[in-house]
FIKOL-444739 format. One record per residue: x, y, z of N, C-alpha, C in turn; residue in one letter. Coordinates in steps of 0.1 Angstrom, whole numbers, padded with zeros to 4 digits, always signed. Example, Ala and Ser with C-alpha at 12.3 -4.5 7.8 and 13.67 -1.06 7.14 Angstrom:
residues 2
+0132-0057+0078+0123-0045+0078+0132-0033+0078A+0128-0022+0071+0137-0011+0071+0129+0000+0079S
***
This chain:
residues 251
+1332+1722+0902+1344+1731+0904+1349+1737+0891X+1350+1750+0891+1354+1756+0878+1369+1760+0879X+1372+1765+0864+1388+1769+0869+1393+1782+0878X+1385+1793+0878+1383+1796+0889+1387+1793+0903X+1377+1785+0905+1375+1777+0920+1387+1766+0922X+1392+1757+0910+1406+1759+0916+1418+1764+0914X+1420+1774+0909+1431+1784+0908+1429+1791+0921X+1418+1793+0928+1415+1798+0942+1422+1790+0952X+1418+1776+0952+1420+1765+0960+1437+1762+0957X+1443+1762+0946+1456+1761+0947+1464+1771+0956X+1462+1783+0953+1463+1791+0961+1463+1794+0976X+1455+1784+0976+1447+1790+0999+1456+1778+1003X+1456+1765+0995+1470+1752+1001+1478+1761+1004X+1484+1765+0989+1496+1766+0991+1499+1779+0999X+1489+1787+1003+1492+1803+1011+1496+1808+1002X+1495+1816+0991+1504+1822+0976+1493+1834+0976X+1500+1843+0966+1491+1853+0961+1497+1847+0945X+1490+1856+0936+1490+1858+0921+1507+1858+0919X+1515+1866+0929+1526+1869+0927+1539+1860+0929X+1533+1852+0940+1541+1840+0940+1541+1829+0932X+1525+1825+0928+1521+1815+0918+1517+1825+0907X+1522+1828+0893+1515+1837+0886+1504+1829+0881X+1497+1837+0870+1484+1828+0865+1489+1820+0852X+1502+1818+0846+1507+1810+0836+1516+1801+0840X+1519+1801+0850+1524+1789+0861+1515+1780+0863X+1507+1782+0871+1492+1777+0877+1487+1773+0867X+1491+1773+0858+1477+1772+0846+1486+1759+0836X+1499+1766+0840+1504+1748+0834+1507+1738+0844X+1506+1740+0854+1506+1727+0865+1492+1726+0867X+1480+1730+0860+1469+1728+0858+1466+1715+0851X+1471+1720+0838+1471+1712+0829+1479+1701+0825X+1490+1700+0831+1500+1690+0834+1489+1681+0842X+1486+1686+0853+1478+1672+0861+1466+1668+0857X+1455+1677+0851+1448+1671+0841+1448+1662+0829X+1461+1665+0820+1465+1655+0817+1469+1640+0820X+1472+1642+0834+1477+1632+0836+1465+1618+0840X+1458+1632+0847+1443+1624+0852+1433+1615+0843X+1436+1626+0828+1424+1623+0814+1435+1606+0811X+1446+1604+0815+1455+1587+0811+1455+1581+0815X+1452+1584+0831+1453+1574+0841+1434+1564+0838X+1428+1578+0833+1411+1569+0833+1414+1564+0820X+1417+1570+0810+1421+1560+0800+1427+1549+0804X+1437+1544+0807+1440+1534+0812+1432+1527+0814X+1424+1530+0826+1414+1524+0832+1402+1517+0829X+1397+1521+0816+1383+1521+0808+1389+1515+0796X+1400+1513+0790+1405+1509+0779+1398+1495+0777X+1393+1489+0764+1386+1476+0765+1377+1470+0774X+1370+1477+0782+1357+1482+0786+1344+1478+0782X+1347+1483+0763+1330+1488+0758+1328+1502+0762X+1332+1512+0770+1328+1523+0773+1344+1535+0775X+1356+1537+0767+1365+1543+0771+1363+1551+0776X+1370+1560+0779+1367+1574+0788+1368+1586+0776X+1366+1598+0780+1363+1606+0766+1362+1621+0777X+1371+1628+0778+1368+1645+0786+1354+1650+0774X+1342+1653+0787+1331+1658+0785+1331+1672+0778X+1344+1679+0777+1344+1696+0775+1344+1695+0760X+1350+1684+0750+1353+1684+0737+1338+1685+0735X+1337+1693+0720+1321+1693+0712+1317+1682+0700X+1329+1671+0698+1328+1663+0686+1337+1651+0695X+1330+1635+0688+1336+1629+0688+1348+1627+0681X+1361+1620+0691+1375+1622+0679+1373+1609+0668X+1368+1617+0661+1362+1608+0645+1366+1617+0636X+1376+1620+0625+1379+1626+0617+1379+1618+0602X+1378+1628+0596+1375+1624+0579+1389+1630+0576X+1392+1624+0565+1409+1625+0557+1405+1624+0541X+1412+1634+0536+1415+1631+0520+1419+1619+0520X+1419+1609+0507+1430+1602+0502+1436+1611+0490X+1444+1603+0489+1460+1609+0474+1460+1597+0469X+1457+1601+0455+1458+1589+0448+1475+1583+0450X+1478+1567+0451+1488+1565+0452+1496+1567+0461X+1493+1577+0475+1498+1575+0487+1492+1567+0493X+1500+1556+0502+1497+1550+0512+1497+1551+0525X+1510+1568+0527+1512+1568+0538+1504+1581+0545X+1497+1586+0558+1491+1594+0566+1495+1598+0574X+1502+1608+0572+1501+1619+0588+1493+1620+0595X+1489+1616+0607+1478+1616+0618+1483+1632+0623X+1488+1637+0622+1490+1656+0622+1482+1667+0617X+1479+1659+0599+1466+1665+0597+1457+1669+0601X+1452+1660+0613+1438+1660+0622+1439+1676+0621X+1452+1684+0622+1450+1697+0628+1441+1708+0619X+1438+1701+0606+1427+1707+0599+1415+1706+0597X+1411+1698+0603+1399+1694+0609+1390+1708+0618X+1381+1707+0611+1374+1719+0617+1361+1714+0622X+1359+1702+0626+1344+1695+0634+1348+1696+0651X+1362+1702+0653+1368+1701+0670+1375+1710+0671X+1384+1706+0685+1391+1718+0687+1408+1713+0676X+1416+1718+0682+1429+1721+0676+1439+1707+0678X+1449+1700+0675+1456+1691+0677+1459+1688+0687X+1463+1705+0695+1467+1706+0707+1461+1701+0719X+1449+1701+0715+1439+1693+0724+1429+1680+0716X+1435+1672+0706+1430+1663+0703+1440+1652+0699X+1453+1655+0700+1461+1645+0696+1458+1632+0703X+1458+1624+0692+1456+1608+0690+1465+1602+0704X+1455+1595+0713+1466+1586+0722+1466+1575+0719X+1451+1570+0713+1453+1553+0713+1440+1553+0697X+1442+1545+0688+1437+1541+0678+1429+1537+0679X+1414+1536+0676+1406+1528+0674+1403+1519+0667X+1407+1523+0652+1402+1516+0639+1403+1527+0630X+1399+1525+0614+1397+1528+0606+1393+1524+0594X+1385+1531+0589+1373+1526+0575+1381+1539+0567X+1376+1533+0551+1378+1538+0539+1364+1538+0529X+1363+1548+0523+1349+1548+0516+1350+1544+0500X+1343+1540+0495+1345+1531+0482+1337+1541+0476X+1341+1541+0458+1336+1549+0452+1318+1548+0446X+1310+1538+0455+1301+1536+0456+1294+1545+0468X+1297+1550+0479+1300+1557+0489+1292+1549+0503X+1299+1539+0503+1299+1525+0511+1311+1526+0520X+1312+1527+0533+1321+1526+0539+1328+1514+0544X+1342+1506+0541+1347+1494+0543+1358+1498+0558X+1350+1488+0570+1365+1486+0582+1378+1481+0576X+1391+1491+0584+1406+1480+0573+1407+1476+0585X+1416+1466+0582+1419+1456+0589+1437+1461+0597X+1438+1460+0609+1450+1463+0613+1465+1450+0611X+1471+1457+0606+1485+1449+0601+1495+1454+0608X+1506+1450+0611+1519+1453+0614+1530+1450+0606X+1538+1453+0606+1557+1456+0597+1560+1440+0600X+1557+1432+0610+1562+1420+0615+1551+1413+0607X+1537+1417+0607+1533+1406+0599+1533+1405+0582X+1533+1414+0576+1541+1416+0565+1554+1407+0563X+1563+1412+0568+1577+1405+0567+1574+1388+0571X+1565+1386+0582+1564+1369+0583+1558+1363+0570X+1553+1369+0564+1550+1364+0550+1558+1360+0537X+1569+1369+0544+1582+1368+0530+1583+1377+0522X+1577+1390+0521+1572+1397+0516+1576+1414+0520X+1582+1418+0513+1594+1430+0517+1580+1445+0517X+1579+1454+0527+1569+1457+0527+1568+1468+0516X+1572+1475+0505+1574+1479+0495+1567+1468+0483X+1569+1458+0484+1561+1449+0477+1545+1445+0479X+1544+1450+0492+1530+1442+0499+1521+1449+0497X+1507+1445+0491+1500+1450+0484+1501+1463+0474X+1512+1465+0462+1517+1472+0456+1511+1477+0447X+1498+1471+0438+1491+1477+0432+1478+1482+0437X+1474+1495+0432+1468+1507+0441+1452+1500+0436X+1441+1503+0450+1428+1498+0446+1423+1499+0464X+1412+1496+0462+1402+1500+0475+1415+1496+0488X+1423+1503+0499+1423+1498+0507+1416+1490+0517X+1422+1478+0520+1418+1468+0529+1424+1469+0541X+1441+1469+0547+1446+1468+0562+1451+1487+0560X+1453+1485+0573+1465+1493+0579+1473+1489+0585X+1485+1501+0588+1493+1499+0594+1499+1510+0605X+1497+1509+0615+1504+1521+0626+1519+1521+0628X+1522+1533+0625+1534+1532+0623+1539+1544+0629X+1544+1550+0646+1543+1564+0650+1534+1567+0654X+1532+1585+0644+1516+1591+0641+1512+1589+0627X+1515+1577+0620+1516+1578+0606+1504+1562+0609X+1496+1564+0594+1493+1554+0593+1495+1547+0577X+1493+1535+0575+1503+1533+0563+1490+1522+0557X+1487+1525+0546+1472+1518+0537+1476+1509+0530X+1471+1498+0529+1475+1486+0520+1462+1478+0514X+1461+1480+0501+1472+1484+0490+1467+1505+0491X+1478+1509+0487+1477+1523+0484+1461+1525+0478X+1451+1539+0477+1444+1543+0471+1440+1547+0458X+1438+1540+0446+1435+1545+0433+1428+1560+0434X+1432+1560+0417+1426+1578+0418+1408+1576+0411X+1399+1569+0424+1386+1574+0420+1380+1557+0418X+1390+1546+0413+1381+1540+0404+1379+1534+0415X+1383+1528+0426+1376+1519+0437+1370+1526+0450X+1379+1537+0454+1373+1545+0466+1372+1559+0460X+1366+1563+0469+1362+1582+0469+1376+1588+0476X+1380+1599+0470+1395+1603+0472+1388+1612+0485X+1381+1622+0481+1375+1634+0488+1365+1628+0502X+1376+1629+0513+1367+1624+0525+1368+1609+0530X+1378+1604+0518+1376+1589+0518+1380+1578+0531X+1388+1589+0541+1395+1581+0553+1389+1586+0561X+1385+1577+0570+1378+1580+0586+1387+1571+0597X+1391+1581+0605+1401+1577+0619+1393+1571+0632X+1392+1562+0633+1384+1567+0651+1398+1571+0666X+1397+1576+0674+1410+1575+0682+1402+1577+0699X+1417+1579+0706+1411+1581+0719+1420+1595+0720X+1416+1604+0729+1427+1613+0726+1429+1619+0747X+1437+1632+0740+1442+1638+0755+1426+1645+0765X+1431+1653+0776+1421+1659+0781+1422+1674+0773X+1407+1680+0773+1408+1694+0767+1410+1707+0778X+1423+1705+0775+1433+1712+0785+1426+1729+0783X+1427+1735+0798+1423+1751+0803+1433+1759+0791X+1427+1765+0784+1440+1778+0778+1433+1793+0787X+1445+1801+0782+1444+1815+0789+1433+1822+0792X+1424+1821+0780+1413+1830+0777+1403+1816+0786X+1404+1810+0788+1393+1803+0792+1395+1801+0808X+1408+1809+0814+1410+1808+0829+1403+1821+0830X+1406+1834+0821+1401+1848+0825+1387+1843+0829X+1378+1834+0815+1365+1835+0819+1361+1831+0833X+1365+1819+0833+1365+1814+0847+1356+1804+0849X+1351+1803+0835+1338+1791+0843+1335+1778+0837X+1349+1775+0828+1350+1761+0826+1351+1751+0839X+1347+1738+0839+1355+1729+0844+1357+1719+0834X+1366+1711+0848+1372+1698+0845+1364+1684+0837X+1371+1677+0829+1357+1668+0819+1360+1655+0825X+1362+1653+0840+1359+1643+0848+1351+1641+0860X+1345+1634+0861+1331+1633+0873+1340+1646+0887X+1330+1656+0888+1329+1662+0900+1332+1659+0913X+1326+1649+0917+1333+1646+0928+1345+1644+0932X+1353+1641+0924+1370+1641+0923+1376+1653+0914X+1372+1668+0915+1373+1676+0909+1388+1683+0922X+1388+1682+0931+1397+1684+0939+1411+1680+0939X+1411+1670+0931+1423+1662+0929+1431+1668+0921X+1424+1673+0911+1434+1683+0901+1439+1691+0911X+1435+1700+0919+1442+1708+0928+1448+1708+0935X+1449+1694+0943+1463+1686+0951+1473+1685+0941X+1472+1676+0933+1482+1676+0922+1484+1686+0916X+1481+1703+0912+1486+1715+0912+1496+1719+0919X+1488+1723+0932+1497+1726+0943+1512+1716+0946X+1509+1704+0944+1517+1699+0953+1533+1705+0942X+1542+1706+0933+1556+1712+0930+1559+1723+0937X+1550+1731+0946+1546+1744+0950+1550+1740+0965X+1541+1729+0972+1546+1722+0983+1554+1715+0985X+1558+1708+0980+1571+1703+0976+1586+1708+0979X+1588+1721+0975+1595+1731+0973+1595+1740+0982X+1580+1743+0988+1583+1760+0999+1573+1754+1012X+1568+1740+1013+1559+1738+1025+1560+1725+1022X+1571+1717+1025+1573+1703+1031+1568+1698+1039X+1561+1704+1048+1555+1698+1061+1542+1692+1056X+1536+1698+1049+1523+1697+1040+1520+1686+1029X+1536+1678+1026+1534+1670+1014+1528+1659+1021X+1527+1654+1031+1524+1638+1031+1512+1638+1036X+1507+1650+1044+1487+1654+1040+1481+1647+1029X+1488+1660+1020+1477+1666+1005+1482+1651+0995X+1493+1641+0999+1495+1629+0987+1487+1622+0991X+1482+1619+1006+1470+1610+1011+1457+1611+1007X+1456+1626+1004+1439+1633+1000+1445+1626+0985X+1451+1629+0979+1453+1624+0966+1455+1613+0963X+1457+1605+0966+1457+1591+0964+1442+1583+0969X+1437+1591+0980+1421+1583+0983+1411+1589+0970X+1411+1600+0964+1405+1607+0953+1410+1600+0944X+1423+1598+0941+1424+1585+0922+1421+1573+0929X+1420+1569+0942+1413+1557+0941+1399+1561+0941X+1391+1563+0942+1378+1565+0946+1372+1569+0928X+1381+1578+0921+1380+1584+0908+1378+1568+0901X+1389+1566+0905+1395+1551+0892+1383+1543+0894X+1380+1539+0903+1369+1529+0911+1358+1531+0904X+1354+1540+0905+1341+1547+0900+1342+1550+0881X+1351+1552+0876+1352+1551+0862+1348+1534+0858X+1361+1527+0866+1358+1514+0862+1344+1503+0862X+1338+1511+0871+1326+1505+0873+1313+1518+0867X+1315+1523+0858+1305+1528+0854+1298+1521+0844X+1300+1513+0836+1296+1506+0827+1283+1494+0830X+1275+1500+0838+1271+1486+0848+1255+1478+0834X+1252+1483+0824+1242+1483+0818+1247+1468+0808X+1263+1471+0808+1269+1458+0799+1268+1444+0811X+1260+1438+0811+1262+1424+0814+1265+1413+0810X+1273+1405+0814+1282+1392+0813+1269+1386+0812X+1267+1373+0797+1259+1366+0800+1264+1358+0795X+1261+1341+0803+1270+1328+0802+1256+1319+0789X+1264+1315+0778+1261+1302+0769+1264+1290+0771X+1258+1284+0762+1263+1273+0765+1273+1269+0753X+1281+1260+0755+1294+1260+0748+1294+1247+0739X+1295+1245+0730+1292+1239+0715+1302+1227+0718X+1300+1214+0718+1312+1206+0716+1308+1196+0704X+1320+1192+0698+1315+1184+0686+1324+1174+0689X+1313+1160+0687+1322+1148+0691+1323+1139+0677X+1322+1147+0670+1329+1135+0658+1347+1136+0656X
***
């Protein structure tokens, strides 16, 4: 189902012409519920082995970052200059994966994730904690910021140019204008629950001018995120549980 087919189908629910639902309305109660759908499978697939990931993006959300010598801290905002994908607006960071830093050997090192709490359980005021600049080892998530410890030298342990790699999970790649005119995108969730976006379109529409209709179309929608969820969660079927045996030492 393309966007098209459902800007059609929102429409014949709800009885509407163009005039009642314009095409920039529709198009953000589009994307409002796509969104909501690309978090709910996130959710779902999180620690998995297999997250969920909208099919329409052309690049994994894997971006390369300058370092500055002697900054520690990163705007995860930059992404927006990233030219391996689309725009921020459709890749902003939901959930972190990791991150590596490249040594001026051009060896890439995993940092290790830190927190403000574990810092401070140390005794150790975070301005102080790892203060002299040299190959980053942890991070720190802080917001959309990420925060490098110890800060980056200029050159002599890592590569400044390229030197940070993000991994993340991000949003769905939401319909824009020019891509409703075309008409022949779809949705970057399994097909068979391609319908659901359009329940959840329509329904602020139903809600509002055809009450009689709401407790139909929330039943079609609720068997479709279960059936969706179901089927996300169980895609992963190649990963098998395999039982060891468990080491005891009796000295």
């Amino acid at each position: 189902m393309n966007i098209a087919d459902i800007n059609s189908e929102v429409r014949s629910i709800c009885d509407v012409t163009t005039s009642e639902i314009s095409d920039a309305t529709l198009l953000y109660r589009i994307n409002q519920a796509y969104e909501q759908i690309n978090a709910k499978l996130l959710q779902e697939t999180l620690g998995d082995g297999w997250p969920h990931g909208d099919i329409n993006f052309t690049a994994f959300p894997t971006y390369t970052l300058d370092l500055v010598n002697s900054q520690a801290e990163y705007d995860l905002s930059s992404l927006m200059t990233t030219t391996n994908a689309q725009t921020i607006a459709r890749t902003r960071p939901l959930v972190i994966l990791g991150a590596e830093v490249l040594d001026n050997t051009g060896i890439w090192h995993p940092l290790d994730p830190i927190t403000l709490e574990d810092i401070r359980r140390q005794g150790i005021a975070q301005v102080e904690y790892q203060k002299t600049d040299s190959l980053p080892l942890e991070y720190e998530k802080r917001e959309y910021m990420l925060v490098l410890y110890p800060a980056p030298d200029n050159g002599v342990s890592v590569t400044l140019t390229g030197g940070l790699k993000v991994f993340f999970l991000r949003t769905a790649d939401v319909f824009l204008a020019s891509e409703v005119t075309t008409g022949t995108k779809e949705p970057g969730f399994p097909s068979p629950y391609h319908m659901l976006l359009v329940y959840m379109a329509a329904m602020p529409y139903l809600i509002n001018y055809k009450p009689e209709r709401v407790g139909y179309y929330q039943g079609e929608m609720l068997k479709l995120e279960k059936g969706l969820l179901g089927l996300i969660g169980r895609r992963n079927q190649d990963d098998r549980p395999v039982m060891t045996n468990k080491l005891i030492n009796y000295t």
